[in-house]
Each structure stands twice: as C-alpha cells, then as structure tokens.
N, C-alpha and C positions, 0 to 999 in steps of 0.2 A: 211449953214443957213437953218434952218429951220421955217414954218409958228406957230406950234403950239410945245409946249411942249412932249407933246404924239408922234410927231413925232419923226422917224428916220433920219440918214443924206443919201442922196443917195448914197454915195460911199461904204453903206453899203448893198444897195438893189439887192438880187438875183433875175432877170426876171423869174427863172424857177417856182419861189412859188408862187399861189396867193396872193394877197395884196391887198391895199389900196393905191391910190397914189394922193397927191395935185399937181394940176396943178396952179402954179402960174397965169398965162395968162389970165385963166375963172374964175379963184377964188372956182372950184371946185374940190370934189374929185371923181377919177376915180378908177372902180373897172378893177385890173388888172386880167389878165389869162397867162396863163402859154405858150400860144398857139403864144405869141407874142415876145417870149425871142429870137428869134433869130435873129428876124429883131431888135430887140431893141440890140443886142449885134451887131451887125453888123453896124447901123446909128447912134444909141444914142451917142453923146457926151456930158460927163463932164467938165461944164463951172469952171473957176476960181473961182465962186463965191459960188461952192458944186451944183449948179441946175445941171440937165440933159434936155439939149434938145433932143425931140426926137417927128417926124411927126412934128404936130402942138402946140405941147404940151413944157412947161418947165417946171419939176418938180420937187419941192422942198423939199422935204420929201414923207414918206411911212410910214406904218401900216400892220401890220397882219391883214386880213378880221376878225375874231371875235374877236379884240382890244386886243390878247394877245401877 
C-alpha cells in the first residue's frame, strides 16, 4: 500500500540510495541517507500490509530525492 501515486512499494526500496521516504505515523516525508542502510537492514521489518517498521517510523512508500 502505498500513500500517493508517485510513490513506490517498500519491498522495492534499496537503503544504500538516497531517497525519499512517507512515514505513515507523522504523516510526513523523510529524507533518507545511505549512512542508515545497515541498521535499517538489520531491524526494519516488512509488515503484512507492505509498510516497513523501522525506529519510530512506518513507512509506506519511497521516492528518488530529485522525483526521478
């Protein structure tokens, strides 16, 4: 499930690239870094429902940072 259209699904989202990321929870989007792919490969988990929990955060979709 994703928020918007323009979104991606997470099972598609590589941590090692920058992006864009909606967090469901805040209703906001986070800008990701590269510098967090390991700990997010290591605790994130993929809910039944396509989000990813991970920290505080459940995130619904992704974006390339310059919208391409």
């Amino acid at each position: 499930m994703t928020t918007h259209s323009s979104l991606r699904p997470m099972d598609a989202f590589d941590p090692t690239e920058p992006a864009i990321l909606h967090d469901r929870v805040s209703g906001r989007i986070i800008t990701w870094t590269a510098e967090q792919a390991d700990d997010y490969r290591r605790t994130g988990r993929l809910r039944g429902d396509g989000t990813v929990a991970w920290k505080t955060y459940v995130f619904d979709g992704w974006g390339n940072v310059l919208g391409g």
